[in-house]
C-alpha positions in Angstrom: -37.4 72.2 33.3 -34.3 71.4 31.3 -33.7 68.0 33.6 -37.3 67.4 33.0 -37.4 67.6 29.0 -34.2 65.5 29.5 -35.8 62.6 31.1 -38.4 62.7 28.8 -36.3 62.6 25.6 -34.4 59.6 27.7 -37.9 57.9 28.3 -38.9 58.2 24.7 -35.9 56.9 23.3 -36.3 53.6 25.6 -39.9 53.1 24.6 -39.1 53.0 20.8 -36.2 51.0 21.4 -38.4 48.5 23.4 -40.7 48.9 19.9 -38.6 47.9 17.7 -37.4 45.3 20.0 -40.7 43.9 20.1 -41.3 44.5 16.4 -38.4 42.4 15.6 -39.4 39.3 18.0 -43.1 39.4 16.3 -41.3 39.0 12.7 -38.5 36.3 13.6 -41.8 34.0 15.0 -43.4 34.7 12.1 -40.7 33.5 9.8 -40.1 30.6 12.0 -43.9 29.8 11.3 -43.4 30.0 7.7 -40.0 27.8 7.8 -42.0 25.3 9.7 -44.9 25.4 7.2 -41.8 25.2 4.2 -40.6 22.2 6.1 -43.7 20.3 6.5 -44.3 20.7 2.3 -40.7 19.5 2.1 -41.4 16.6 4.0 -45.0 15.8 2.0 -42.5 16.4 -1.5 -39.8 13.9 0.1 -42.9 11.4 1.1 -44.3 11.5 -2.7 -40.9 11.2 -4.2 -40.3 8.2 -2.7 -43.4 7.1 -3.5 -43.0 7.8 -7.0 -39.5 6.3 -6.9 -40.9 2.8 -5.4 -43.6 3.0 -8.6 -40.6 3.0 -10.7 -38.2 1.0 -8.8 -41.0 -2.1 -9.5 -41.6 -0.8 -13.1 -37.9 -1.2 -13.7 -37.2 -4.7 -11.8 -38.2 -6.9 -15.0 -36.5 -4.5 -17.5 -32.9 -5.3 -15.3 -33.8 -8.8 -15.4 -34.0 -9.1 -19.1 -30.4 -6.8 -19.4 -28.6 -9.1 -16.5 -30.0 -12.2 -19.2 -28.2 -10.6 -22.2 -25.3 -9.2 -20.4 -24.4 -13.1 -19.3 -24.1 -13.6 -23.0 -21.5 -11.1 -23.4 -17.8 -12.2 -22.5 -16.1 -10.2 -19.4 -18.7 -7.4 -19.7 -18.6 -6.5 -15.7 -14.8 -6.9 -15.8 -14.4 -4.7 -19.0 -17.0 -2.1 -17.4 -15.5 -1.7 -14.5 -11.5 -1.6 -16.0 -13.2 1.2 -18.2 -14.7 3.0 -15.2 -12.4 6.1 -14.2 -13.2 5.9 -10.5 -13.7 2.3 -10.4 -10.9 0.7 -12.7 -7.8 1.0 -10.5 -9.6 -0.8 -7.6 -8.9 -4.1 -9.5 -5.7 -6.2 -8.4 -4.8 -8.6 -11.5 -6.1 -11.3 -9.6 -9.4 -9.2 -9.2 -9.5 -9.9 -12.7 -8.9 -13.2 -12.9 -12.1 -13.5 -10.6 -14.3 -11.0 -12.6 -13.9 -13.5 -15.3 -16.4 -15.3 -13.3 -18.6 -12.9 -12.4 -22.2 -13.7 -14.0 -24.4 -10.7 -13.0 -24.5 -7.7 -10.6 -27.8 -6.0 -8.9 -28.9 -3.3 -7.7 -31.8 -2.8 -5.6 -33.3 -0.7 -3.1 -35.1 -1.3 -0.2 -38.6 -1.3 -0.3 -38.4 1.6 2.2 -36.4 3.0 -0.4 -34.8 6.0 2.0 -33.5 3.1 4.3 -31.2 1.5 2.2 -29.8 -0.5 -0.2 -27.9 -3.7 -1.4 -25.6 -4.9 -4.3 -25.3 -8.5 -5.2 -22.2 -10.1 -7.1 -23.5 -13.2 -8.9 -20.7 -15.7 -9.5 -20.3 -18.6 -11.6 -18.9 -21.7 -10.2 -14.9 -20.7 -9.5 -12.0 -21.7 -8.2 -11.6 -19.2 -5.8 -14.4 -19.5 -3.1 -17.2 -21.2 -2.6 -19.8 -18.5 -2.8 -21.6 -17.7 -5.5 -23.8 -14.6 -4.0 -21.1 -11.3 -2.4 -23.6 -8.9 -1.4 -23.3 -5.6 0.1 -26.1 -4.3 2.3 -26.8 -0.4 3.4 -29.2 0.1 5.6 -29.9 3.7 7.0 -31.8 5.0 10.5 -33.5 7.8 10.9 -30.6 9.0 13.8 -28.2 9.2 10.2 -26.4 5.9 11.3 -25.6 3.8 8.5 -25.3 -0.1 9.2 -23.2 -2.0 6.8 -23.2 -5.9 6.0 -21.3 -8.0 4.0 -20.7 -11.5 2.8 -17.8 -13.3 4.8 -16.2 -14.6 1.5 -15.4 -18.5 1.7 -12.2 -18.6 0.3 -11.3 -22.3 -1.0 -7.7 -23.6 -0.2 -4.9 -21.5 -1.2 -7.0 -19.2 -2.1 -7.8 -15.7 -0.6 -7.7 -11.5 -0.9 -4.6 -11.0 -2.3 -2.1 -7.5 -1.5 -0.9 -6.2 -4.4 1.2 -4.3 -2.4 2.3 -1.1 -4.5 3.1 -1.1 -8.0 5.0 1.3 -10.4 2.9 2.8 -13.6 4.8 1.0 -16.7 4.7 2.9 -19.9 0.8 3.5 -20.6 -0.5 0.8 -18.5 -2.5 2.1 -15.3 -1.1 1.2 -11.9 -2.0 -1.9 -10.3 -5.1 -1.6 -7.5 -2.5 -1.9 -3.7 -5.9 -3.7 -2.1 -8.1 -6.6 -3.5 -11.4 -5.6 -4.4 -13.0 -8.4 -2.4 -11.5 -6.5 0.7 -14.8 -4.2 0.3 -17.1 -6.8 1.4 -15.5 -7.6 5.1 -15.1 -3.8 5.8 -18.7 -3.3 7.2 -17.3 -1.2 10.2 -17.5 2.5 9.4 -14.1 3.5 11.3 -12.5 1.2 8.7 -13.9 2.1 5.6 -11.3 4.3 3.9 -12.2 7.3 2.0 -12.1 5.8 -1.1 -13.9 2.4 -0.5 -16.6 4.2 1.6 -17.7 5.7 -2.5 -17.8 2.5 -4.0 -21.2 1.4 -3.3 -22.6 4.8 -3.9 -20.8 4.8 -7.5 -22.1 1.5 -8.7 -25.8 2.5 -7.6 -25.7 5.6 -8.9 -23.2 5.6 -12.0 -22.4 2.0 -13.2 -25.5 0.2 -12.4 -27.7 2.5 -14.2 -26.0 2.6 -17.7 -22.8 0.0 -17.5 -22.6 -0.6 -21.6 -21.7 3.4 -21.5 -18.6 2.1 -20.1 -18.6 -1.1 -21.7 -18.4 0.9 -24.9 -15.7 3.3 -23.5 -17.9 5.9 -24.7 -16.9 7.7 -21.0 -13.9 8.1 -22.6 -14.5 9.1 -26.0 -16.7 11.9 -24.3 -13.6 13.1 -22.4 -11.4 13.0 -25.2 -14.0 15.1 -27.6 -13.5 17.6 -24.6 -9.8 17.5 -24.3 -10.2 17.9 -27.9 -12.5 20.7 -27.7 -10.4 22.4 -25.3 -7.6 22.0 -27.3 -9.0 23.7 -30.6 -10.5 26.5 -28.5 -6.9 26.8 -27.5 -5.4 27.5 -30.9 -8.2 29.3 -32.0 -7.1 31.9 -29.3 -3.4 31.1 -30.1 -4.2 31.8 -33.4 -6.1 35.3 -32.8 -3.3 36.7 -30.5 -0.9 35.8 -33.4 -3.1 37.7 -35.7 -3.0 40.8 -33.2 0.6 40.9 -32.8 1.1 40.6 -37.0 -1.0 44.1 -36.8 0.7 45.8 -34.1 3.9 45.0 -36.1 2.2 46.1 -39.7 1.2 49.3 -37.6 4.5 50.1 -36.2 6.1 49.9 -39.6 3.4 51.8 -40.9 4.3 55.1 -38.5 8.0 54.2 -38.7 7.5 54.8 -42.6 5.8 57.5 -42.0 8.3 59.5 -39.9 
């Protein structure tokens, strides 16, 4: 009778496990079901934000075309943006600069499948550097997650060509010289070759420079760092000031029972 009540207890014990078992398979497919509904409203949102995006990428087109018109009338403005840009400024060999001198307009634009990619044009005035007057940078993006990458093969004109700085020691204040040309960017289209660095570039000027260059035109990117340091700086002795004021009173107290005794 013992054995029995035994086996039963043993039985019992596996159905309930088999229970819960079962219990837990019936609420992982249900949250699988809910994921998948999650995802297909993701996909709807991503679908309609592009959307959107395209709207606004059209609504924008003419209002670049008129800043590109007024930015040719403004002497070294790409050059002095990007020398003023802090990820962006030490990329620039001193002959980089010579040839920004000739640069006469950049662009940005998107695909009009805007999720598969993107291109940056370098508009350049008659120079005598290379022959080209259009460098342009091309992104374009599959749906595996491979990215294909294009640029100009840059015409260099006798003599001429992408110059090594080779490395260069900081001098008082001045920033270090840029060890690769700029113009290097455009014939690295393989993605084993793009260093860490370069591989940024493009996504920097899309999404910081091109957007708002006279920020950096204007250094205000660094008058908005400097009112940090700043701020940092007088939060600093404000605390300097307080723990002075502490240790004056531990020191007024300590006389005080010193007197007293």
């Amino acid at each position: 009778m013992v054995a029995d009540k035994g086996k039963k207890l043993k039985v019992t014990e596996e159905e309930e496990t088999d229970h819960i078992d079962g219990e837990l398979v019936i609420s992982i497919e249900k949250l699988q079901e809910l994921q998948d509904e999650l995802e297909k409203i993701n996909e709807q949102a991503s679908d309609e934000v592009l959307e959107i995006e395209q709207k606004y990428n059209e609504v924008r087109r003419p209002v670049y075309t008129k800043r590109n018109d007024i930015i040719k009338c403004i002497p070294d403005f790409w050059l002095t943006a990007f020398l003023s840009h802090p990820a962006l400024c030490d990329l620039l060999t001193e002959d980089d600069q010579k040839i920004f001198k000739y640069l006469d307009s950049l662009h940005v634009e998107d695909s009009k499948d805007v999720k598969s990619g993107y291109s940056i044009t370098f508009n350049f005035k008659e120079n005598p550097h290379f022959e080209d007057t259009k460098l342009i940078k091309t992104f374009t993006f599959s749906d595996e997650g491979t990215t294909k990458i294009t640029g100009t093969d840059i015409k260099w004109k006798e003599g001429m060509g992408t110059a090594n700085g080779g490395n260069h020691e900081k001098k008082g204040n001045k920033r270090p010289l840029a060890e690769l040309s700029f113009f290097s960017w455009f014939a690295e289209t393989e993605q084993k070759e793009i260093t860490e660095l370069h591989d940024e570039v493009a996504e920097i000027i899309k999404e910081d420079l091109w957007p708002n260059p006279l920020k950096y035109f204007n250094n205000e990117a660094d008058e908005e760092d400097s009112d940090a340091d700043e701020d940092e700086e007088e939060n600093g002795d404000e605390q300097d000031d307080d723990d002075d004021d502490d240790d004056n009173a531990e020191d007024d107290n300590e006389d005080d029972d010193a007197e007293d005794n």
